[in-house]
C-alpha atoms as a printed R data frame, in Angstrom:
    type eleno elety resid chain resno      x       y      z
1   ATOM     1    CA   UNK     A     1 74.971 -63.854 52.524
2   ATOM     2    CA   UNK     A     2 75.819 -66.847 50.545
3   ATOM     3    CA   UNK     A     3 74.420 -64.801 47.133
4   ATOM     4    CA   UNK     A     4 77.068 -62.335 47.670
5   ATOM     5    CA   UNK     A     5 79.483 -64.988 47.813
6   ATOM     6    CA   UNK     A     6 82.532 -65.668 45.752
7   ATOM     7    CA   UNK     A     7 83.045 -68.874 47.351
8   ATOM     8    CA   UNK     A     8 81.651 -71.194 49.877
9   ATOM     9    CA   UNK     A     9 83.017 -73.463 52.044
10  ATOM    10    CA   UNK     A    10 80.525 -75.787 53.565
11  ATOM    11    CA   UNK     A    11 79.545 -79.158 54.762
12  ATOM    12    CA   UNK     A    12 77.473 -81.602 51.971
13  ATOM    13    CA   UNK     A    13 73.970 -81.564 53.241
14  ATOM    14    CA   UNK     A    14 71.623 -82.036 50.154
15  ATOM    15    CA   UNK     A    15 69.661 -78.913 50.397
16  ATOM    16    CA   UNK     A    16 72.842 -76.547 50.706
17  ATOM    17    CA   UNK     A    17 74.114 -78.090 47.335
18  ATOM    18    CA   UNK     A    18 71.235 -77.758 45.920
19  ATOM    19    CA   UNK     A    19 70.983 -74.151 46.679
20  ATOM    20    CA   UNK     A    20 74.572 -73.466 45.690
21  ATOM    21    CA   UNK     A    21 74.082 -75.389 42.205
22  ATOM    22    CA   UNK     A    22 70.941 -73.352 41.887
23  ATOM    23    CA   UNK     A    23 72.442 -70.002 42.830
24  ATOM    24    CA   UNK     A    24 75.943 -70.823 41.010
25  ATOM    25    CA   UNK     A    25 78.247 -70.252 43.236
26  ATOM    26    CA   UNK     A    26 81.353 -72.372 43.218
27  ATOM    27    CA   UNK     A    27 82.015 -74.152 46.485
28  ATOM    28    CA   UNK     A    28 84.195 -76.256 48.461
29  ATOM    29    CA   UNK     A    29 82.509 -79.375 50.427
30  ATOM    30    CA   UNK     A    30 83.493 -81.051 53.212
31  ATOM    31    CA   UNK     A    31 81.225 -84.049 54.026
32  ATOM    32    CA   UNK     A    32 80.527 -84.673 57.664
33  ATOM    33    CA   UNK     A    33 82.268 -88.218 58.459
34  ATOM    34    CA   UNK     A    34 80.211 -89.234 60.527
35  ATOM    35    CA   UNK     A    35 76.751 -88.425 58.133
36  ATOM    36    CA   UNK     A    36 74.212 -91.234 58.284
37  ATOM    37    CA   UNK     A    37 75.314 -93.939 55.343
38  ATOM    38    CA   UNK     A    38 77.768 -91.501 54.320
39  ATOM    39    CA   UNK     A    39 75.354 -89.750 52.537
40  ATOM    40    CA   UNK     A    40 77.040 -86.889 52.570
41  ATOM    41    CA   UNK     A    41 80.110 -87.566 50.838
42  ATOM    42    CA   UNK     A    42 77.706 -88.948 48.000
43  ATOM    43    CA   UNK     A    43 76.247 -85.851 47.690
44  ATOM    44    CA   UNK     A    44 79.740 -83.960 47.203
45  ATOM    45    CA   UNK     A    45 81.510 -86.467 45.272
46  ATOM    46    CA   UNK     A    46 78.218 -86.336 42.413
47  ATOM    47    CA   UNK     A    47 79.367 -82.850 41.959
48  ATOM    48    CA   UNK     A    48 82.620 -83.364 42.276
49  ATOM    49    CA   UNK     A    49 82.168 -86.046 39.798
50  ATOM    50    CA   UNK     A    50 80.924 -83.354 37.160
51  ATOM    51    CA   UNK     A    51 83.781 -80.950 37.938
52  ATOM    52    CA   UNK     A    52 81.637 -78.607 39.858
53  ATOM    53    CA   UNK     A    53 83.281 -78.211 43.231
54  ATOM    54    CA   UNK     A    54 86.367 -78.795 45.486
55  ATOM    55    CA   UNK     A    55 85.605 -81.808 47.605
56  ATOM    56    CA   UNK     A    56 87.859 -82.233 50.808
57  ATOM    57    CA   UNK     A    57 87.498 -85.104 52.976
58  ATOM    58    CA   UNK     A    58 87.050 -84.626 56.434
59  ATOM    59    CA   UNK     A    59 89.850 -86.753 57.265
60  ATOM    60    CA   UNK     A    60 92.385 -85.485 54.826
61  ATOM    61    CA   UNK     A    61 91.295 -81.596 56.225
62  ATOM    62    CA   UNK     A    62 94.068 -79.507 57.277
63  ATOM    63    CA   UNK     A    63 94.243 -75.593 57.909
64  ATOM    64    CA   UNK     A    64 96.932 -75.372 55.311
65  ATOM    65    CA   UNK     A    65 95.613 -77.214 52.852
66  ATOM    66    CA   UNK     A    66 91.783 -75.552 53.066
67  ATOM    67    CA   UNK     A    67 94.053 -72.069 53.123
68  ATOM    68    CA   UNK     A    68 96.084 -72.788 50.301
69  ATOM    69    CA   UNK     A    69 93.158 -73.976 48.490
70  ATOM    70    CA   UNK     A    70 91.183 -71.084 49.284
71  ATOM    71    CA   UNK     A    71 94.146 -68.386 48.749
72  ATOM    72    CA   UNK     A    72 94.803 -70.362 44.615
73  ATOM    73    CA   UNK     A    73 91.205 -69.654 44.561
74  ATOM    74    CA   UNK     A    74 90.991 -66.278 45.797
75  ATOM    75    CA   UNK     A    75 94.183 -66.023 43.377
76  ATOM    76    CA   UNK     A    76 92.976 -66.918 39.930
77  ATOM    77    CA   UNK     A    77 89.072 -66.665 39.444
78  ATOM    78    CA   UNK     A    78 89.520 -68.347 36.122
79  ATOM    79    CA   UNK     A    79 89.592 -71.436 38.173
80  ATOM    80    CA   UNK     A    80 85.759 -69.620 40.282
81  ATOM    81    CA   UNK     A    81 84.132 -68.889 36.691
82  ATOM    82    CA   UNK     A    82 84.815 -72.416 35.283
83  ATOM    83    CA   UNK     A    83 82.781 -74.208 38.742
84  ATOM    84    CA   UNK     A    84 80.253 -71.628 38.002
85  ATOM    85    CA   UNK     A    85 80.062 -72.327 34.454
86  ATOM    86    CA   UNK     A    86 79.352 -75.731 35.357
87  ATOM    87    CA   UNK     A    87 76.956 -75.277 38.104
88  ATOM    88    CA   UNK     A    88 75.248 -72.942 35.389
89  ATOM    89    CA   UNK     A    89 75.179 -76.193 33.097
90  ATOM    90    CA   UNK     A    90 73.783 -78.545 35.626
91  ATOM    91    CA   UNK     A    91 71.093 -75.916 36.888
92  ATOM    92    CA   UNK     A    92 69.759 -75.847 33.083
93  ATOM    93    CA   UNK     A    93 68.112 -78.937 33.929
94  ATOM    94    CA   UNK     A    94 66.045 -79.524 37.341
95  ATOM    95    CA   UNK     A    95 68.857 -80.078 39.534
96  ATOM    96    CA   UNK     A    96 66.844 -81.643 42.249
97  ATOM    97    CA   UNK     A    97 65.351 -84.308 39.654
98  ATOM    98    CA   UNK     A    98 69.400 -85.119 38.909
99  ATOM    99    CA   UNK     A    99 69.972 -85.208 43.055
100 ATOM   100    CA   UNK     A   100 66.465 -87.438 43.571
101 ATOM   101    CA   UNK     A   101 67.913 -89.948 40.780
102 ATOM   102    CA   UNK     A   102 71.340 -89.997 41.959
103 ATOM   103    CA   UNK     A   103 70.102 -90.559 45.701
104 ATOM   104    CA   UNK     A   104 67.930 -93.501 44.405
105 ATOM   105    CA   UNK     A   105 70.582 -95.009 42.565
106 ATOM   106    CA   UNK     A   106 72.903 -94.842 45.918
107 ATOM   107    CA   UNK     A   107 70.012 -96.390 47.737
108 ATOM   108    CA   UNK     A   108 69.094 -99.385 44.951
């Protein structure tokens, strides 16, 4: 269902990302808190980094903020087409090279 997607919301597992980068759809992470070394609010904040997603921390979450997020969103797709024209940049290069680099660099 995700391709049919305007918009995900989801946590920051590697492969997911990777998938939405590849498949361009704009999305909004939320990094599980409690992820081994953090690792997944490394993976968000690398796209977040490159202006190519919402990243909310677990912590700082809030139905009214995810809604009112989601609702400006929903609201003005201008704001949907310029994540996916970045996601479109970053997949013109092997996004999972990028990830494997980034991941390595955390690591070093």
């Amino acid at each position: 269902y995700m391709m049919l997607s305007d918009l995900v919301i989801t946590r920051a597992g590697s492969s997911t990302l990777s998938e939405l980068a590849f498949l361009q759809i704009p999305f909004i992470a939320i990094p599980f808190k409690d992820s081994l070394d953090n690792h997944q609010f490394y993976n968000a904040d690398y796209f977040f980094k490159l202006n190519a997603c919402w990243l909310i921390d677990q912590q700082d979450l809030n139905n009214e903020k995810l809604f009112d997020l989601v609702k400006e969103l929903m609201m003005n797709k201008e704001k949907l087409l310029e994540k996916k024209n970045k996601l479109k940049e970053l997949t013109k290069t092997n996004v999972n090279e990028i990830f494997e680099k980034e991941i390595n660099n955390i690591l070093s």
